[in-house]
C-alpha positions as YAML, in Angstrom:
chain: A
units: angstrom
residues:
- id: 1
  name: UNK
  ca: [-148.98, -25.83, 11.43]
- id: 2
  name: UNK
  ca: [-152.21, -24.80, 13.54]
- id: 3
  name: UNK
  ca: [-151.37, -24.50, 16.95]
- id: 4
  name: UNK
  ca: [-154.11, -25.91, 19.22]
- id: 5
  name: UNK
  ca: [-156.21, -23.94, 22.09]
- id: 6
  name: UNK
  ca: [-156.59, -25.77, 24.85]
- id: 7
  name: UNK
  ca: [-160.14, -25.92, 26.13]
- id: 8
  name: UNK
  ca: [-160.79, -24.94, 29.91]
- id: 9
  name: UNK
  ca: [-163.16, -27.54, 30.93]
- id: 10
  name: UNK
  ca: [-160.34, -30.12, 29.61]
- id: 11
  name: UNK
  ca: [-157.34, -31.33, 30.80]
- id: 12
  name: UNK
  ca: [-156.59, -33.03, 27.50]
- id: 13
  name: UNK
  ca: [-153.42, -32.05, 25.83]
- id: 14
  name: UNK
  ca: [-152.30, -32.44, 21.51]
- id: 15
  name: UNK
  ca: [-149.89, -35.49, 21.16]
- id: 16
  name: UNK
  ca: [-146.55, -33.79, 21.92]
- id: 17
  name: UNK
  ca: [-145.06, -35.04, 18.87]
- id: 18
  name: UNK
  ca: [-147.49, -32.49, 17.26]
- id: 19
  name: UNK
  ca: [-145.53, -29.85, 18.34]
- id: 20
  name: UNK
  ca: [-144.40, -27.25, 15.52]
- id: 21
  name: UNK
  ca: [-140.45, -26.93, 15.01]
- id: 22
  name: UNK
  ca: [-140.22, -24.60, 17.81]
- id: 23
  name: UNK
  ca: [-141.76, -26.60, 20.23]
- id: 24
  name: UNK
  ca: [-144.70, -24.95, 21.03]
- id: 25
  name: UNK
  ca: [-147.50, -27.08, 21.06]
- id: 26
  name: UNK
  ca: [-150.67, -25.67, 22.40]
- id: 27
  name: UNK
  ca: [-152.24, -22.21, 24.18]
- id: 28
  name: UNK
  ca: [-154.41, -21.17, 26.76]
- id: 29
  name: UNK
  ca: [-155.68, -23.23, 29.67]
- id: 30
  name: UNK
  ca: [-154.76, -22.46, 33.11]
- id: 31
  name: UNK
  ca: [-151.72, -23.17, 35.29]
- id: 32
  name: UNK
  ca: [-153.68, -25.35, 37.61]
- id: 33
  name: UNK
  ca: [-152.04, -28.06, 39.31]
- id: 34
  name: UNK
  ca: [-153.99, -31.06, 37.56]
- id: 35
  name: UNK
  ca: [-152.83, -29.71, 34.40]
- id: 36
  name: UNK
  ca: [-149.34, -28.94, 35.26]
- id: 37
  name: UNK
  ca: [-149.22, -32.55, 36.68]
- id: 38
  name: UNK
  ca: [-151.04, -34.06, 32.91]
- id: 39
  name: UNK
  ca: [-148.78, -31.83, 31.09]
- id: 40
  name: UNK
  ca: [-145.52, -33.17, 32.57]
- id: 41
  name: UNK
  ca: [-146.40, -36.29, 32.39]
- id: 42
  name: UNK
  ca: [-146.47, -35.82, 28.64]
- id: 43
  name: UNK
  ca: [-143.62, -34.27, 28.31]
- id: 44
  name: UNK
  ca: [-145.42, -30.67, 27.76]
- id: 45
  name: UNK
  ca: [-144.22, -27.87, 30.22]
- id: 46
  name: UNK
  ca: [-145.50, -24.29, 30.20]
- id: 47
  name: UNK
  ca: [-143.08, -21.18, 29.05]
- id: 48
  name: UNK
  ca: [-144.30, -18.00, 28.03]
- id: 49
  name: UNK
  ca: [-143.60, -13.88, 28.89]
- id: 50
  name: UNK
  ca: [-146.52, -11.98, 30.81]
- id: 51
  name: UNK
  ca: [-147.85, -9.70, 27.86]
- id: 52
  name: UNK
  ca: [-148.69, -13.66, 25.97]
- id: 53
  name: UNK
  ca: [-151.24, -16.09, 26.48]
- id: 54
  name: UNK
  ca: [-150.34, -19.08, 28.39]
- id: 55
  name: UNK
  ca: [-147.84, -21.44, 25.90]
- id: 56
  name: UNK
  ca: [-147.34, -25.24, 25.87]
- id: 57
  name: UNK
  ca: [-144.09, -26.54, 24.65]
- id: 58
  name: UNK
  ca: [-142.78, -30.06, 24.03]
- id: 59
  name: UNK
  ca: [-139.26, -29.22, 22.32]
- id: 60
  name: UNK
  ca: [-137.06, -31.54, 19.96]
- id: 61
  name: UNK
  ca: [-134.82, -32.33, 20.63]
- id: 62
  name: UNK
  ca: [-134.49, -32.26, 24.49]
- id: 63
  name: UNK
  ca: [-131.58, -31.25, 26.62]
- id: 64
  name: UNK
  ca: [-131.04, -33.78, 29.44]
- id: 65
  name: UNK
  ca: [-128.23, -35.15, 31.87]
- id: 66
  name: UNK
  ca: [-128.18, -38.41, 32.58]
- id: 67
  name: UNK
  ca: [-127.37, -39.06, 36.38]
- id: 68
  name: UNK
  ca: [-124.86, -41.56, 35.40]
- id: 69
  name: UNK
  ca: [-122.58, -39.28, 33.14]
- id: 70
  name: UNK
  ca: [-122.55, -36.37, 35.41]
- id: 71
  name: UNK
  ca: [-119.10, -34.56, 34.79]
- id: 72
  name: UNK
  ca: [-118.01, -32.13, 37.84]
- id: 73
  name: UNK
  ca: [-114.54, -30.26, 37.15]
- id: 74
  name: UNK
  ca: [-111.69, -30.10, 39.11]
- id: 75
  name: UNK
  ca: [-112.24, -26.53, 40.14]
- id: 76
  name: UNK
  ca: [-115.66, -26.90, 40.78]
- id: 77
  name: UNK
  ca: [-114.72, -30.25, 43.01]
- id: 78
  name: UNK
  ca: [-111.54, -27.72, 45.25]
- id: 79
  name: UNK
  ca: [-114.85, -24.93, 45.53]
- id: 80
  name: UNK
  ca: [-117.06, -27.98, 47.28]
- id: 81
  name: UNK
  ca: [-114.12, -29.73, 49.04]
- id: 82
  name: UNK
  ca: [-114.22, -25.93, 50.83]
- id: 83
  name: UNK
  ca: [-117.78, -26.16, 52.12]
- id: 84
  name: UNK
  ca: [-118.26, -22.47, 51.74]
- id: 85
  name: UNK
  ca: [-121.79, -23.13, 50.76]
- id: 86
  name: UNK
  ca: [-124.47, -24.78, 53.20]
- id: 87
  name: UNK
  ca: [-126.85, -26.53, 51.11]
- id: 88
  name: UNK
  ca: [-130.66, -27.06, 51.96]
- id: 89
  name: UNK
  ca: [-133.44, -28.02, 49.99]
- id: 90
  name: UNK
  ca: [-136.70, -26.90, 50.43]
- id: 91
  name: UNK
  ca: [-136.38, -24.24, 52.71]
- id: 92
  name: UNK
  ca: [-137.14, -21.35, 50.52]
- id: 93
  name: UNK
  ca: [-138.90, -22.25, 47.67]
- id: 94
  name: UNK
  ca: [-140.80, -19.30, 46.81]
- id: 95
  name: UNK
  ca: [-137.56, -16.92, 47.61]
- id: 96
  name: UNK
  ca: [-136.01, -19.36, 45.09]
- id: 97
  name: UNK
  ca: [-138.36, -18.75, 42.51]
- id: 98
  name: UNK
  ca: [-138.36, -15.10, 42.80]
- id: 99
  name: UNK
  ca: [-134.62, -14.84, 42.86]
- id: 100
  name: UNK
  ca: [-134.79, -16.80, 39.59]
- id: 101
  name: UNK
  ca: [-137.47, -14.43, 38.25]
- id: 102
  name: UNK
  ca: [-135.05, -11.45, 38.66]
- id: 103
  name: UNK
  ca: [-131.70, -12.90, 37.34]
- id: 104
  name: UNK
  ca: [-129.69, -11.57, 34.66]
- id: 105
  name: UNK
  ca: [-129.48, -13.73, 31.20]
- id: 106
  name: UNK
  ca: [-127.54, -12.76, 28.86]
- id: 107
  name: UNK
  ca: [-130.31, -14.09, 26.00]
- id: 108
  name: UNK
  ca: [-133.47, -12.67, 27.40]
- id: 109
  name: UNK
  ca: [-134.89, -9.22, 27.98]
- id: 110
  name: UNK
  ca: [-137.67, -10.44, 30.23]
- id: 111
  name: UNK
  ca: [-139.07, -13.59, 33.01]
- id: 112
  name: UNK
  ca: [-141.56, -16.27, 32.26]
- id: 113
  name: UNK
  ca: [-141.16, -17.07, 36.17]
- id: 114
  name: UNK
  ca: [-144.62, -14.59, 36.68]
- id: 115
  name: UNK
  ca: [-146.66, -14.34, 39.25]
- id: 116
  name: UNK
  ca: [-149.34, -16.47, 37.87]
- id: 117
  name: UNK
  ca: [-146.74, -19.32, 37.41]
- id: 118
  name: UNK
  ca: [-144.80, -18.77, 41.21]
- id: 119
  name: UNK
  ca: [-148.18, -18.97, 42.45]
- id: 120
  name: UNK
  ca: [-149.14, -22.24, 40.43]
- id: 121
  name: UNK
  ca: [-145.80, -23.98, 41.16]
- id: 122
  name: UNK
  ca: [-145.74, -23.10, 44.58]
- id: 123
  name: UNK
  ca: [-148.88, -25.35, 44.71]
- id: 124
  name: UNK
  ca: [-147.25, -28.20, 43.16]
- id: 125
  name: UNK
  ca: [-144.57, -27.37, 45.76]
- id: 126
  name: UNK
  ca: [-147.56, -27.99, 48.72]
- id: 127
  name: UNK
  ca: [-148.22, -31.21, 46.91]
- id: 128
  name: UNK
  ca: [-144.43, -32.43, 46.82]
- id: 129
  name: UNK
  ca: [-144.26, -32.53, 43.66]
- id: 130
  name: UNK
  ca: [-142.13, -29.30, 43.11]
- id: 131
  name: UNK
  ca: [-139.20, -28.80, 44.81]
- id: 132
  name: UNK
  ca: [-136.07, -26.52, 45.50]
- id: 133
  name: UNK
  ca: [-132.20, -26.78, 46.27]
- id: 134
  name: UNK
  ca: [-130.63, -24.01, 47.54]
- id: 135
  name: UNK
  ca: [-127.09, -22.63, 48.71]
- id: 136
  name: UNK
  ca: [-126.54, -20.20, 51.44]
- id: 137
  name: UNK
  ca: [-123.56, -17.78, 52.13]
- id: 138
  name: UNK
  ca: [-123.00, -16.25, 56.01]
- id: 139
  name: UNK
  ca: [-127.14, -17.29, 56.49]
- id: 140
  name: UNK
  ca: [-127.69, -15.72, 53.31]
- id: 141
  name: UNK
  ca: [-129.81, -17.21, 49.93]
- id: 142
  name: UNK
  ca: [-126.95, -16.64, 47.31]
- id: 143
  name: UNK
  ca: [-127.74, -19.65, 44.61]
- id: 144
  name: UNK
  ca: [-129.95, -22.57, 43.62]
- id: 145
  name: UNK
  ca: [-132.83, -23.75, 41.62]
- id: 146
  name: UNK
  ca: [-136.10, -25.59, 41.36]
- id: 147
  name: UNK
  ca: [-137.70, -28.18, 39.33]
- id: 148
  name: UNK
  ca: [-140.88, -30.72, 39.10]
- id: 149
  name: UNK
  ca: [-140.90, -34.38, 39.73]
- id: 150
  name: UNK
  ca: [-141.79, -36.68, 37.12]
- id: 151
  name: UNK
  ca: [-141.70, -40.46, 37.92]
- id: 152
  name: UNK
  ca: [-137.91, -40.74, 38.22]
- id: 153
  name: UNK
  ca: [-137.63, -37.32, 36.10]
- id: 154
  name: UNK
  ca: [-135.89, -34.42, 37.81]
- id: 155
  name: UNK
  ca: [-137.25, -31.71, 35.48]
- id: 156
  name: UNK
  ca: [-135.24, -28.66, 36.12]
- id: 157
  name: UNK
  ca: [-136.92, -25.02, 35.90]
- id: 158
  name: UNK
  ca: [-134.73, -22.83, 36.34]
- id: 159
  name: UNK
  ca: [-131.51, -21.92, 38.49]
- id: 160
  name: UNK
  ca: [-130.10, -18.40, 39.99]
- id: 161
  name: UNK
  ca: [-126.17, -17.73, 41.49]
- id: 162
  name: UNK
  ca: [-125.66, -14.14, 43.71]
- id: 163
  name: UNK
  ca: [-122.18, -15.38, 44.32]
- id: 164
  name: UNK
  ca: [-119.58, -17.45, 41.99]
- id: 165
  name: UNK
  ca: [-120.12, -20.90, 41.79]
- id: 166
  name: UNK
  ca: [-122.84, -21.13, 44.55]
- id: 167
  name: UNK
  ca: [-125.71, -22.70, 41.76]
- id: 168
  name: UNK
  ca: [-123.39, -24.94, 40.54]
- id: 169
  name: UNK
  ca: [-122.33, -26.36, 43.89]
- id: 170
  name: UNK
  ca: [-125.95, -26.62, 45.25]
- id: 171
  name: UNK
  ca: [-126.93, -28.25, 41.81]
- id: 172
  name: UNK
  ca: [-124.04, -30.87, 42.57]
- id: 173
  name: UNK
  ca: [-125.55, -31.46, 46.22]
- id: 174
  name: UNK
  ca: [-129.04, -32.04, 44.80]
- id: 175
  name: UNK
  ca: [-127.25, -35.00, 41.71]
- id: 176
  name: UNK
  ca: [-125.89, -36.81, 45.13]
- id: 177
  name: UNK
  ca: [-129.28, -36.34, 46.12]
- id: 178
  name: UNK
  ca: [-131.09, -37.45, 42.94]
- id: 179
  name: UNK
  ca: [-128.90, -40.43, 42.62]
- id: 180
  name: UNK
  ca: [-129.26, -41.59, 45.78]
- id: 181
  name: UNK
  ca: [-133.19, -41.85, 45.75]
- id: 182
  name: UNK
  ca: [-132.99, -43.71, 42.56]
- id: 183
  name: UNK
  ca: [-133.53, -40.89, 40.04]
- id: 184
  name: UNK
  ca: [-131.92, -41.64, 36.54]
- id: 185
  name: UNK
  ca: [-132.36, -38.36, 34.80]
- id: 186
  name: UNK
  ca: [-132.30, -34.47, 34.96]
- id: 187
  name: UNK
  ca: [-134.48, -32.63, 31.94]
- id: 188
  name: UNK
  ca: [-133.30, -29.70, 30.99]
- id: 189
  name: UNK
  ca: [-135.98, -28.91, 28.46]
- id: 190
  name: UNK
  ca: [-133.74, -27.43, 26.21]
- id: 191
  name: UNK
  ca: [-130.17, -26.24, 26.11]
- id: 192
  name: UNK
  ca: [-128.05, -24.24, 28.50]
- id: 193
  name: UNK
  ca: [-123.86, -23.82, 28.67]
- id: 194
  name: UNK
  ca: [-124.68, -23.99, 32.19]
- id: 195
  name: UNK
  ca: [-125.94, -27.93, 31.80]
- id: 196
  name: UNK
  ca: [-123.91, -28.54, 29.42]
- id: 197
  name: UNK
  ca: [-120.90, -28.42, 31.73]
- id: 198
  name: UNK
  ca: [-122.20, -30.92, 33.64]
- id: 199
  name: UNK
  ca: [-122.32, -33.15, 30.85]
- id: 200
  name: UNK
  ca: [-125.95, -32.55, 29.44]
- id: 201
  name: UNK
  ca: [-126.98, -33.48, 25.72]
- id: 202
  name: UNK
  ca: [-129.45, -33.70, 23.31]
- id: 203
  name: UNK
  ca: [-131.84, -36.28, 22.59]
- id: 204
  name: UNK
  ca: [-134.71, -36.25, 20.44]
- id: 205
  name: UNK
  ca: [-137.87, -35.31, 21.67]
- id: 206
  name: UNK
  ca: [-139.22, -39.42, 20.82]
- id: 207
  name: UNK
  ca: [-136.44, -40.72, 23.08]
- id: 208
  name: UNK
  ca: [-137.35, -38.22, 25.92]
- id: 209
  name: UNK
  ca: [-140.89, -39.44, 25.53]
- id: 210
  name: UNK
  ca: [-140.04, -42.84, 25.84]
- id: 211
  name: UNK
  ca: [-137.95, -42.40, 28.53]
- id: 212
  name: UNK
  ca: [-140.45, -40.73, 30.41]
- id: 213
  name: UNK
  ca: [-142.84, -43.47, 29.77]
- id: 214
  name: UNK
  ca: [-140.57, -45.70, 31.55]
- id: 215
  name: UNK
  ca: [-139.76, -43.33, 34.43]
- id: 216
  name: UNK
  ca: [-143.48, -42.99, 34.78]
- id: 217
  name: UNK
  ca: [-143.34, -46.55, 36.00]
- id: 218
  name: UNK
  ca: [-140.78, -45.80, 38.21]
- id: 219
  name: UNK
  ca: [-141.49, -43.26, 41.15]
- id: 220
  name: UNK
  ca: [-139.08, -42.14, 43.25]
- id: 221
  name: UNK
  ca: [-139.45, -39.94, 46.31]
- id: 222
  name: UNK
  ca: [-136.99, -36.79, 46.52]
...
């Protein structure tokens, strides 16, 4: 399948359902915030390592959590019942991103959080659009994550723990606060264990896309 370059005096985008059996989509471009904003809204995200050229992805199927099916174990509910975590959210987005950068993962050698893309989604971040939630231990940044809004889309981007549980707890503080502002779903992109916990599963990438059509008519602040 021939993989499209994106032109640079264009914002338009291939019809994500072109997307090879990968996912990926499309190349080149630029991470500016007008086509990080067109590209989400299609259901497109950017993901690639620094030595590659910039790569468009629209997987299938997608990994999602609907805010209704959310499942939080009992050992996870004692660790919040002990409020050793004070959660905030958009305090330190930047630190967050950087802290995600440099995490461990078990299945990959290198980051796709670069420079050019903390610098591009810190701009969505000026614009609202991004945001972060974080956890803090003794004043400390310890855990948390970011993630773009999309109608009534949280689309998560990536999330980072220094101590035990800390992510998972400020990931349950940011649900209450998803659900609350009328949000309906989480996207994943694709799968993690970590999600999965929580109750995340795959749909196909046609389902997403209509879902997203419908959040899209939906807006909700964070």
């Amino acid at each position: 399948m021939h993989i499209q370059q994106l032109k640079p005096n264009s914002l338009s985008f291939p019809n994500p359902l072109e997307a090879d059996d990968r996912g990926l989509l499309a190349f080149g471009g630029d991470l500016s915030s007008k086509r990080l904003l067109k590209a989400y809204q299609m259901g497109i995200f950017p993901w690639f390592n620094e030595e590659d050229p910039i790569l468009w992805w629209s997987p299938n199927p997608r990994f999602v959590l609907d805010l209704d099916e959310v499942h939080i174990s009992k050992s996870l509910k004692k660790t919040i019942k002990k409020e050793i975590f004070e959660i905030r959210f958009d305090t330190n987005f930047v630190q967050v991103m950087i802290k995600c950068a440099s995490a461990k993962r078990p299945d990959q050698d290198n980051t796709w959080i670069v420079s050019d893309m903390i610098e591009a989604y810190s701009e969505l971040f000026s614009l609202g659009v991004a945001h972060s939630f974080e956890a803090f231990y003794e004043g400390k940044l310890v855990g948390g994550g970011y993630g773009v809004i999309v109608g009534n889309i949280f689309c998560g981007e990536s999330m980072f723990a220094k101590k035990t549980d800390a992510s998972k707890v400020a990931f349950v503080a940011l649900v209450k606060k998803l659900k609350k502002q009328g949000f309906k779903l989480i996207d994943s992109q694709i799968h993690t264990k970590h999600l999965e916990t929580f109750g995340a599963k795959r749909i196909s990438r046609k389902e997403y896309l209509t879902k997203l059509s419908n959040a899209l008519k939906n807006s909700k602040k964070f």
